[in-house]
N, C-alpha and C positions, 0 to 999 in steps of 0.2 A: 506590322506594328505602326503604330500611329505617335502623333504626338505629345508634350509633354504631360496635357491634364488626361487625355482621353483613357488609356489604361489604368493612369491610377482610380480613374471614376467608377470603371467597369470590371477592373481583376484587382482582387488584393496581392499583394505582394510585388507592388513595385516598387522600383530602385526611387530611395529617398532622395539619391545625388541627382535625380534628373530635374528637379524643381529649380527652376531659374532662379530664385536668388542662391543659388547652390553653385550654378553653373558657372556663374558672374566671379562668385566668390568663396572658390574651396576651401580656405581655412573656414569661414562659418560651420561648415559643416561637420567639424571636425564637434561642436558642441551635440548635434543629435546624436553620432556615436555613442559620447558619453552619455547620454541620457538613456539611448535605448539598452546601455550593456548594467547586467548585474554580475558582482562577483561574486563566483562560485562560493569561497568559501573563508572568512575571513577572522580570523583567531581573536579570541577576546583578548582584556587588557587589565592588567587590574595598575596602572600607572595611578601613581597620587598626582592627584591635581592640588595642587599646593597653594595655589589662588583661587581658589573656590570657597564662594559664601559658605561662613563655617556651619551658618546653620540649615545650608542646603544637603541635603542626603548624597550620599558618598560612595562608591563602591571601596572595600577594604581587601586588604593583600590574598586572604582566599577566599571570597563572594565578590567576584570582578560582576560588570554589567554584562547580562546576557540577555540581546537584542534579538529579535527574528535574524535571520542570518548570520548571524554573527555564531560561529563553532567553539565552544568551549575545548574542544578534541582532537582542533587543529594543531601540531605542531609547527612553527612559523619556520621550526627549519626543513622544513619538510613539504613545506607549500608550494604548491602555484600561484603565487598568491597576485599574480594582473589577470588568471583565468575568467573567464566571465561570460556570461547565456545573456541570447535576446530574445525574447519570450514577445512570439507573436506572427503573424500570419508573413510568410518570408523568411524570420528568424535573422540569421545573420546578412541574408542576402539582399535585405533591404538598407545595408549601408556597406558591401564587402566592394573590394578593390576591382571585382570583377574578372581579375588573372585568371588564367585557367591552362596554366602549364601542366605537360604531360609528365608522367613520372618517370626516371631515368631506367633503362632495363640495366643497367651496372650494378644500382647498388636499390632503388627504390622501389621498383616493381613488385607487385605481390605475387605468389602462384596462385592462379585459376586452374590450370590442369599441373601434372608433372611433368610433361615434357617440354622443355623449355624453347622450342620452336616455335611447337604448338600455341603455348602458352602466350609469345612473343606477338601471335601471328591475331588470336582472339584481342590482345588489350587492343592491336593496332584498329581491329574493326570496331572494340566499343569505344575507345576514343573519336574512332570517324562519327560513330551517332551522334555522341555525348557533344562533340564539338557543333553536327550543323543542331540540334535540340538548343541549346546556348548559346549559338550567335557566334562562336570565336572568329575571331579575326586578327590579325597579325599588319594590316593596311591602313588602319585610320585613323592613323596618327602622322602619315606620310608627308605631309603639304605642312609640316611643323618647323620651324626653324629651330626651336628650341631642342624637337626634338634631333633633329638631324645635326644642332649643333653637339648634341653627347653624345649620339651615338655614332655620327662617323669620326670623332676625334680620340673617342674612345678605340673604334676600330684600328685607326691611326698608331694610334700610344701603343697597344699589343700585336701590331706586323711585327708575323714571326715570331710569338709568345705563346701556341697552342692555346690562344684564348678567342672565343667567341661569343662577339658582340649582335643581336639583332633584338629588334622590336619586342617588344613584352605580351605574349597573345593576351589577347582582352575580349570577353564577351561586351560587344558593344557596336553598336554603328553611327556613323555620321550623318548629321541631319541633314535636310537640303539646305539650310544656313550653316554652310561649315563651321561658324563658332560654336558648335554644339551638336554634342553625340548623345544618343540615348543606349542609358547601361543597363545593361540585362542582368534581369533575376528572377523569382519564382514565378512572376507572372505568366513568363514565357512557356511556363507548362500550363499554369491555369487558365490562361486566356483561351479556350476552346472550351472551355467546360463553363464557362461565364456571357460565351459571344454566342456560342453554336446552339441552336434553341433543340438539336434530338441531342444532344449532354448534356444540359446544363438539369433537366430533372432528374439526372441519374447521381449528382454529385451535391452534398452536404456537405457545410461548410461553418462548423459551431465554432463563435469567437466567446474569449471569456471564458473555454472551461479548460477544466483539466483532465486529461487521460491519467485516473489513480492506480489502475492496477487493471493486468489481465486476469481473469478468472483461470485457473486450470480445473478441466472436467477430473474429481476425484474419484470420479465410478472406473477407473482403468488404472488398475492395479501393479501395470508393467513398470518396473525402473525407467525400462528405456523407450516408453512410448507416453507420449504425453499429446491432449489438446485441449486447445482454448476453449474453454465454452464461451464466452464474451466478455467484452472490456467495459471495464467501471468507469464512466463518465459522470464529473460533477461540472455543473455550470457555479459559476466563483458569485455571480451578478445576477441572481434570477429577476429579480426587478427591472433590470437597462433590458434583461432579453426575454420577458413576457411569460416567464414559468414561474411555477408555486413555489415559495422559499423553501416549503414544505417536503416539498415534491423535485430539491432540486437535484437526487443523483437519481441517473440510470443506466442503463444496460446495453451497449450495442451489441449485435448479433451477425456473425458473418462467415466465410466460407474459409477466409485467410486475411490474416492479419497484423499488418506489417506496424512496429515502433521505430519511427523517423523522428526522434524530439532532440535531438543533438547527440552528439559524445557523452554529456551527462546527465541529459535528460531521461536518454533512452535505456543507458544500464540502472539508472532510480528507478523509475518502472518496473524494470525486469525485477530490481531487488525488491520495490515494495510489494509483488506481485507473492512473491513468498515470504513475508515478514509476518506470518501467519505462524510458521514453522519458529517451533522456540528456539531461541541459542542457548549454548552450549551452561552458559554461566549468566543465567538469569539475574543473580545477587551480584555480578561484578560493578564497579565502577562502573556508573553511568557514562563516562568516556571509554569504555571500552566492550560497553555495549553496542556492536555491531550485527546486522543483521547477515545472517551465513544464506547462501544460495547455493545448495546442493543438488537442484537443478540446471544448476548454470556454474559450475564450480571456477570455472575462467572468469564470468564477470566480474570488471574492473583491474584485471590483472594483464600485465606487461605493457601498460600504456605509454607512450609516448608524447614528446611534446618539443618540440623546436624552439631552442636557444637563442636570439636574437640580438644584433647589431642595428646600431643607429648613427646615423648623421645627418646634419644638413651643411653642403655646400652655397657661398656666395659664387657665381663664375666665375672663373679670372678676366679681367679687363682684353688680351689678346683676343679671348673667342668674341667678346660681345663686340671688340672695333671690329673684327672679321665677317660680321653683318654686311657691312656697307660692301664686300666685295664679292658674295654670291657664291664661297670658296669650292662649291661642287657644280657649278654653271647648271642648278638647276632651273627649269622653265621658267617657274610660278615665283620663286625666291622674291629677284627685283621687284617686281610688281607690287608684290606684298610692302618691302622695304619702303619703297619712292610714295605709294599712298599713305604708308603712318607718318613718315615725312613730313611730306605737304599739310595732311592735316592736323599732326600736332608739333610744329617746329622746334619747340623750345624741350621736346623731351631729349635727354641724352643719350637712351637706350631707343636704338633704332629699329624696337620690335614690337609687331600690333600686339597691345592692351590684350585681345583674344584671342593670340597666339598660343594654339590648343600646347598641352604641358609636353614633358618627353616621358617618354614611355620606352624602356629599354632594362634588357634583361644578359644576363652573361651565365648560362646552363649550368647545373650540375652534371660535374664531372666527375671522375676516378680521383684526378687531379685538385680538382677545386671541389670538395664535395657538399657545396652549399646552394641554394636559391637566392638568387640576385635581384633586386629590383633598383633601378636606378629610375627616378621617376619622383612627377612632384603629386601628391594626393592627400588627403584628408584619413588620419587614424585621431583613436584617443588621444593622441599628441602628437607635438609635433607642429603646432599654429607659429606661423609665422607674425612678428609684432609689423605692428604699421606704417611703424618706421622705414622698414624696408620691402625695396619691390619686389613682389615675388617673381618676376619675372627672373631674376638673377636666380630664384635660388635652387637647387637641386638634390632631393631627396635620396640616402642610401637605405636601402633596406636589406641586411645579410641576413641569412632564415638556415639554420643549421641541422641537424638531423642528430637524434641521439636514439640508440639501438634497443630494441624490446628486450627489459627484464624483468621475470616476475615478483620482485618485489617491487615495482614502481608501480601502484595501485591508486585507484580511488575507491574507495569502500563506503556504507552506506551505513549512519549513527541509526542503533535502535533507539534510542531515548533522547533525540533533540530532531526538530524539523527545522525545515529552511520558510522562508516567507508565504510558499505557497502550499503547506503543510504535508508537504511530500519529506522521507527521509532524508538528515543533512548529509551531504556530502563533505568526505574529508582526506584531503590526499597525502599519498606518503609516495614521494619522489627524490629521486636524487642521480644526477647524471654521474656515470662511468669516466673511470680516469682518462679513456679515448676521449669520451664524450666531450671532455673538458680542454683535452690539448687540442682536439679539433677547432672549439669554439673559438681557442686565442688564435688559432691558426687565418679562422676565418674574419676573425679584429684586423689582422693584421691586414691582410687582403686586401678589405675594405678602406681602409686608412691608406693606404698606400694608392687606391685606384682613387679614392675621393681627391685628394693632392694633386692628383691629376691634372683636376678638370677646375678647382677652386682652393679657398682657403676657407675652414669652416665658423658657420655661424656662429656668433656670441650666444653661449646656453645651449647651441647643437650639437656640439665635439663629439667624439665618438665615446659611444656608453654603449653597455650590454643591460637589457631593457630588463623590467623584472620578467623573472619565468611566469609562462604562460601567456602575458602580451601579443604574441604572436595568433591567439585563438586559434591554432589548429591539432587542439589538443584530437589523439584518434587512440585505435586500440583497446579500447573499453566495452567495446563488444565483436570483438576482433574474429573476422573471417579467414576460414583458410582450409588445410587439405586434413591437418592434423586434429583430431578433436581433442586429446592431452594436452592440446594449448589454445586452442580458440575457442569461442561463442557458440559459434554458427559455422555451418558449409560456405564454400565458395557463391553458392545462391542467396546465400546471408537467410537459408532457413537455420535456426536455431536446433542446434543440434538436439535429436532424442525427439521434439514435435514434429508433428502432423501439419501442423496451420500459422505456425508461427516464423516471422523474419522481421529482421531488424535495419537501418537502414541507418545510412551518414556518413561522418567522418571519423565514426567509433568504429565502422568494422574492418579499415583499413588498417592492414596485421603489420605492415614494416614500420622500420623508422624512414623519415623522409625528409627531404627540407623546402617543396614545394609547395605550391597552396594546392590544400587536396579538393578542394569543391571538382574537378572534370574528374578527377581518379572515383568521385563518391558518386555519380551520377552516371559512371561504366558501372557500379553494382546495384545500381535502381534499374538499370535499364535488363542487366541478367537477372535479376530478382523479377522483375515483373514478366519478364517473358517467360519464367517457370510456374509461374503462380497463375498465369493465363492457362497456361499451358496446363497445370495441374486443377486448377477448378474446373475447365471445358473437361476434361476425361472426368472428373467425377459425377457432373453434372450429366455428362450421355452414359457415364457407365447406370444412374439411378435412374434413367429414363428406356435404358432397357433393362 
């Protein structure tokens, strides 16, 4: 991998945070997030506006304004309502944290086979691909002061507390100017198919359109056998990409045919794919018009979505005078110290200006059963004001887990679309009374460790974020051994097809509290080695 302009020049889907005014300054960054995220699904309103010019037009208490996006058939108690899609070449991975912890085999793990040895023994080796394909590393953060000062005082604070502090894996590497790492994301697969001149004719790459719907071939009259004849591609912009406006949908055609468009990208597809089939109650309530998939009877059912805590800590004054004294006699420490010194006397905090952040994580356990990130980064919130250095301050991020049930759905409205006239989505969610005594369980946790280490920011305190914030919503097209509850096989083919698989953070069947991007990229990696595997045999079986 090269430097900071080089790949974004030559592969799309690089990490937005590697642009130097990014690197300099990660609260700014925290603005393109919100730019690139759209929310999934968001309730109308019919609120009187009470100061409004009387003789401007109005929405009234039952014809509220109904906007693209905007769900008349949402209910707000029932929403996810921070969930949110970034539509675009990378998707989320062109602004995601980069984390890529593995998933607990205690409580997170999925089954790939039934024998739980077995089973144990396959995730370990698709993680080992999934890890070197991504870059993970666990090291390069090491030569951090900031980082070394949370995470060995943290270490310190639970000697003898069955807790476990180390480094947060991060797909990412350090540059030859150590103030600056370059973070991994989609490019790292497409960069061979953009660079290598015998791949790069074998690979197409349309920006601007939409995958509408796969076709199912209905000359094969089986229940339980189904295939794709090809997918309905519309270009949005035929004008910016030099095709007839006229002329702007068509047809791809192929051997096998995987939907990777998100968690709810990817079961919209699948629903709009059969919105052809009437529902049941043609004349009902246009909010209760939903489109049924009786090829896919699980999509959008037992979804899952991770509970979220926040804070931000100032450090307490003891760790930051404990600079001056190197309190782990590391090598490199002083050195660092005595040169920001020298050359800026008059600062108080005796730590360089790009002194990379801390990056530190405490596992999901039996015991603690939530994902930790302790670390400073750029989300949709969360910016620090200018007032203060960020050098002090220290980010909590608690990420909880809530268990698969079939009524926590996202379902797809027959009669309202979303902005890019695909079916709107609309979710009906609601955590379990575990779910809920976990999540305070895990407030508490956090509040207690952050006191630790500081005292918290004015406007940081600790809050439980809206649901869905967290963006790791999964389960929506959920894989697994059972087909009475899942999507798809463990191959993520789509149960009952011939040519069809799906692909993400929807086909991961547990509940979790990790960030699933390495768990989603162990079933890219089993998915395509069957679909190699199964196009080669059909390919020489037609050739003899």
């Amino acid at each position: 991998m090269k430097g900071f302009s080089y790949i974004e020049a030559k592969v799309p889907g690089y990490h937005k945070k590697n642009q130097i005014e990014f690197q300099k300054d990660i609260d700014r960054f925290v603005h393109v997030i919100q730019g690139a995220l759209s929310t999934v699904s968001v309730p109308t309103s019919n609120v009187h506006v009470a100061t409004l010019d009387p003789a401007s037009f109005q929405n009234t208490q039952d014809k509220p304004f109904l906007s693209l996006s905007k769900n008349p058939a949402q209910d707000p108690f029932l929403n996810l309502g921070a969930e949110a899609v970034t539509r675009g070449v990378g998707g989320m991975t062109t602004h995601w944290t980069c984390a890529t912890p593995r998933l607990n085999p205690y409580k997170e793990l999925p089954q790939l086979v039934r024998d739980p040895a077995d089973n144990e023994q396959l995730w370990k080796k698709l993680y080992d691909e999934a890890e070197y394909i991504i870059g993970t590393s666990t090291t390069q953060f090491d030569e951090s002061i900031r980082h070394n000062l949370v995470l060995r005082n943290l270490q310190k604070l639970y000697e003898g507390k069955n807790r476990v502090f180390k480094p947060l894996p991060l797909a990412c590497h350090r540059l030859p100017d150590p103030d600056y790492v370059e973070w991994h994301a989609t490019d790292r697969i497409l960069e061979p198919l953009f660079t290598d001149p015998r791949l790069s004719p074998l690979f197409t790459l349309l920006t601007n359109h939409r995958c509408t719907r796969v076709n199912i071939d209905p000359s094969i009259p089986s229940p339980n056998s189904h295939t794709v004849r090809c997918a309905e591609v519309k270009c949005l912009l035929p004008e910016i990409e030099g095709r007839d406006a006229n002329d702007s949908t068509f047809y791809v055609h192929a051997n096998a045919y995987v939907i990777a468009c998100g968690a709810v990208g990817t079961p919209q597809i699948l629903a709009n794919s059969q919105r052809t089939i009437e529902p049941k109650q043609r004349n009902a309530d246009p909010k209760d018009r939903i489109i049924e998939t009786p090829l896919t009877p699980n999509l959008g059912r037992y979804i899952t979505e991770q509970p979220m805590t926040f804070c931000q800590v100032v450090l307490d004054a003891s760790l930051i005078n404990s600079v001056d004294e190197n309190p782990w006699n590391l090598p490199w420490w002083a050195a660092k110290v005595d040169a920001h010194k020298e050359r800026f006397p008059e600062d108080p905090i005796h730590i360089p200006f790009r002194d990379p952040e801390p990056q530190v994580t405490t596992p999901f356990t039996e015991d603690h059963p939530w994902h930790t990130q302790i670390h400073r980064d750029a989300f949709s919130y969360g910016a620090v004001a200018e007032t203060i250095d960020t050098r002090l301050i220290v980010d909590f991020r608690f990420f909880g887990y809530t268990e698969p049930r079939e009524l926590n759905q996202v379902i797809f409205q027959d009669s309202y679309d979303d902005a890019y006239g695909m079916p709107q989505p609309t979710f009906k969610f609601q955590m379990s009374d575990d779910d809920r005594q976990r999540a305070r369980r895990m407030m508490d946790d956090m509040c207690s460790m952050a006191l630790k280490l500081g005292g918290y920011l004015p406007g940081s305190e600790p809050q439980f974020m809206t649901p869905g914030l967290a963006l790791h919503l999964a389960g929506t097209v959920r894989a697994g051994l059972d087909e009475k509850e899942t999507v798809a096989d463990t191959y993520c083919k789509v149960w009952n097809f011939d040519n069809l698989y799906v692909a993400g953070n929807g086909v991961i069947p547990t509940g979790f509290g990790a960030n699933p991007t390495l768990t989603s990229i162990c079933y890219a990696i089993r998915s395509a080695n069957q679909i190699v595997e199964n196009v080669t045999a059909a390919l020489a079986a037609k050739m003899n």
